[in-house]
C-alpha positions as CSV (number, residue, x, y, z in Angstrom):
1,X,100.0,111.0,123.3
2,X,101.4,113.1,126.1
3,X,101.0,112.7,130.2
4,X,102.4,113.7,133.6
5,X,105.1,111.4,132.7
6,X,105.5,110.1,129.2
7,X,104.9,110.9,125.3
8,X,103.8,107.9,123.6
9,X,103.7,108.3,119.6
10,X,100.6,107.1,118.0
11,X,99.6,107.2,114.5
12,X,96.1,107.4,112.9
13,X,94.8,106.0,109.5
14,X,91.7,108.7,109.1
15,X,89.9,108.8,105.8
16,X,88.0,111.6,104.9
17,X,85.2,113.0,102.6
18,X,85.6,116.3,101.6
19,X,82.7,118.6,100.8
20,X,82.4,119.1,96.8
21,X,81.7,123.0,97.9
22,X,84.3,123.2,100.4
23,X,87.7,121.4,100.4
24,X,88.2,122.8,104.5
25,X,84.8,121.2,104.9
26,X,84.7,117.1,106.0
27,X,81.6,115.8,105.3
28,X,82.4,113.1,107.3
29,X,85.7,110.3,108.7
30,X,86.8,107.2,109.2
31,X,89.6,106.7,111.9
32,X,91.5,103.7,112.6
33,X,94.2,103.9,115.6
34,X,97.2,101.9,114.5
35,X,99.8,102.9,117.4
36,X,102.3,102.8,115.1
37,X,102.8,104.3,111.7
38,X,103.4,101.6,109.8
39,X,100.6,99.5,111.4
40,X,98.6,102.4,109.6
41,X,100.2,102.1,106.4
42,X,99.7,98.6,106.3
43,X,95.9,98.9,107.4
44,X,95.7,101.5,104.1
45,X,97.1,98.8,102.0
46,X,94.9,96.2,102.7
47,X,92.0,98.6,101.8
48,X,93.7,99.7,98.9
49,X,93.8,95.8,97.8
50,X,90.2,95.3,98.6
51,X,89.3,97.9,96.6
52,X,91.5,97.3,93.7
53,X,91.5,93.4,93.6
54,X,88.8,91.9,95.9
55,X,88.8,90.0,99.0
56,X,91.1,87.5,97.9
57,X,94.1,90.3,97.7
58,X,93.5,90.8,101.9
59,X,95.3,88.5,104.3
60,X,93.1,86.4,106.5
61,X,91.9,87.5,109.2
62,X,93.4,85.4,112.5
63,X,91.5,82.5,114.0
64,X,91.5,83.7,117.6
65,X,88.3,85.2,117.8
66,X,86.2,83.2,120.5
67,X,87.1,81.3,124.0
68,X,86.8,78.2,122.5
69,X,89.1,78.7,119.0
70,X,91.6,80.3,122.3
71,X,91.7,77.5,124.2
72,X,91.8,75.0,121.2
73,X,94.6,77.0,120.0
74,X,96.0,76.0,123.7
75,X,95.5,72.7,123.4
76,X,97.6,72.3,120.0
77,X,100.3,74.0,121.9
78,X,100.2,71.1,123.7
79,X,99.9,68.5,121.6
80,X,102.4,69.6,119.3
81,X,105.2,70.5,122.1
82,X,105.1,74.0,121.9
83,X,104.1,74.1,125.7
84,X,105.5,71.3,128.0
85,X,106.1,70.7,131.6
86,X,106.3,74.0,133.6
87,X,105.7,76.2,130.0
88,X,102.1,75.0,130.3
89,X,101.1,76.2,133.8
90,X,103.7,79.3,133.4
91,X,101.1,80.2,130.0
92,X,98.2,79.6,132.3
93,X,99.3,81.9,134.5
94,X,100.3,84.8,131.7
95,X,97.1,84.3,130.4
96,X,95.2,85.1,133.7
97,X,97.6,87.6,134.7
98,X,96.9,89.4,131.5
99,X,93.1,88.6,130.9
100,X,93.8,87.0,127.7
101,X,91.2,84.4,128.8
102,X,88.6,87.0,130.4
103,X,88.9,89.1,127.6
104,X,87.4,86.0,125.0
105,X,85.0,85.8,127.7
106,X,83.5,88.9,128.0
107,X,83.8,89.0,124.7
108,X,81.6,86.1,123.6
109,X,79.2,86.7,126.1
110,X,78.5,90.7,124.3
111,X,78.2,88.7,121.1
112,X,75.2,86.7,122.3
113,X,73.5,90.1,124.1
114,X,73.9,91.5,120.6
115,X,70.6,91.5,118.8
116,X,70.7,90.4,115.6
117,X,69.9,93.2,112.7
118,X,68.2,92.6,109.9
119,X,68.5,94.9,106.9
120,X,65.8,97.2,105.1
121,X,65.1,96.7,101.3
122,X,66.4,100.1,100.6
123,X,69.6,99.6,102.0
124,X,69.8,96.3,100.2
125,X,69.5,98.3,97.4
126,X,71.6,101.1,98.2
127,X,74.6,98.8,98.9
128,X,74.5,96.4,95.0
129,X,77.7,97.6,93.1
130,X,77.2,100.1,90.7
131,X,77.5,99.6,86.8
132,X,81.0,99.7,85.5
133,X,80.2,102.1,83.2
134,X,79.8,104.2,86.4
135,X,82.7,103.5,87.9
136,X,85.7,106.2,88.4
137,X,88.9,106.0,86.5
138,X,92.0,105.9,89.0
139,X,93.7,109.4,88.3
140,X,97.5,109.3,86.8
141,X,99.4,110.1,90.0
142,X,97.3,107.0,91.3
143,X,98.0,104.7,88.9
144,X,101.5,106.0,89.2
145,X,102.0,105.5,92.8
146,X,100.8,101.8,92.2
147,X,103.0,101.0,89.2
148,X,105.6,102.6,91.5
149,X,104.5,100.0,94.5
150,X,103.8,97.0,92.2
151,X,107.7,97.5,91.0
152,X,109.2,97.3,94.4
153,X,107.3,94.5,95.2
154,X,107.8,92.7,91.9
155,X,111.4,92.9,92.9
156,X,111.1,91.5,96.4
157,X,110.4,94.2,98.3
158,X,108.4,94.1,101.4
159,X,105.7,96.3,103.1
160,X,107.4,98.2,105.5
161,X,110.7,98.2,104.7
162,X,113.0,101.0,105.3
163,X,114.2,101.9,101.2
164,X,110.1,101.1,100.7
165,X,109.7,104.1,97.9
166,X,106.9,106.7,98.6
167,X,105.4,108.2,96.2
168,X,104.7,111.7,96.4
169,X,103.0,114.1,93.6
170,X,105.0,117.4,95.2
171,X,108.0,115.7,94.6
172,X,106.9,114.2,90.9
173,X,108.5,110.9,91.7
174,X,108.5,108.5,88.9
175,X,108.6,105.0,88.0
176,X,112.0,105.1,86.0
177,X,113.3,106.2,89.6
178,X,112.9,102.9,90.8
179,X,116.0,100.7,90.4
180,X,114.8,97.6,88.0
């Protein structure tokens, strides 16, 4: 992102259709702004684990999500020492400063202006799972690329680390390139 005064890198997940006619041709995207890259590449792997092995495989989500789970999450501060003497009205104050607390506000109070959607029987229908038999088979550079990450992590590696090994078909890399 560029202005008057500064060039601030941002990354984008984006996920695209292509046309079956016309690989130039997007039939249509999904775009997630990340700010940085590897916020994006861990955004794609948590998809990628939903896909492949469920819900269960994606972290939880956090527990901050209305006024009152923020201000509870306050209060435990609190009581477990976290915030004491001066720390407590010096949060108060960061809070304000930096609408943390307006922000849950105005938040909660779009939820309940929200009207509440209720979904068609074809749509219902349209979104059951599809037989297995139906389903597609990963392709070998896929199910290369996730032997490849499987391997890394099976030895302790992290998400995001700097020797993290990409896989990349133009450069053919392989499993047996991983150390073991």
């Amino acid at each position: 992102m560029l202005s008057d005064t500064t060039a601030i890198p941002l990354s984008t997940l984006t996920i695209t259709m292509a046309s079956p006619t016309d690989v130039t041709n997007f039939r249509g995207r999904y775009e997630v702004a990340c700010g940085a890259e590897i916020n994006c590449i861990m955004q794609w792997e948590c998809i990628r684990a939903f896909m492949e092995e469920g819900p269960d495989a994606c972290p939880s989500p956090s527990n901050l999500d209305t006024l009152e789970e923020y201000k509870d999450s306050r209060r435990r501060w609190k009581e477990n020492g976290i915030l004491v003497g001066w720390q407590i009205y010096k949060q108060k104050i960061w809070d304000w400063m930096h609408y943390s607390y307006f922000a849950y506000w105005l938040s909660d109070w779009h939820e309940k202006k929200i009207p509440k959607v209720t979904l068609s029987d074809e749509l219902k229908r349209w979104s059951e799972p599809i037989p297995e038999s139906q389903w597609r088979k990963p392709s070998p550079e896929l199910e290369e690329a996730n032997a490849l990450a499987m391997t890394y992590y099976e030895q302790g590696g992290k998400l995001g680390d700097e020797n993290m090994p990409v896989y990349d078909p133009r450069k053919k890399v392989r499993r047996d390139q991983v150390k073991e």
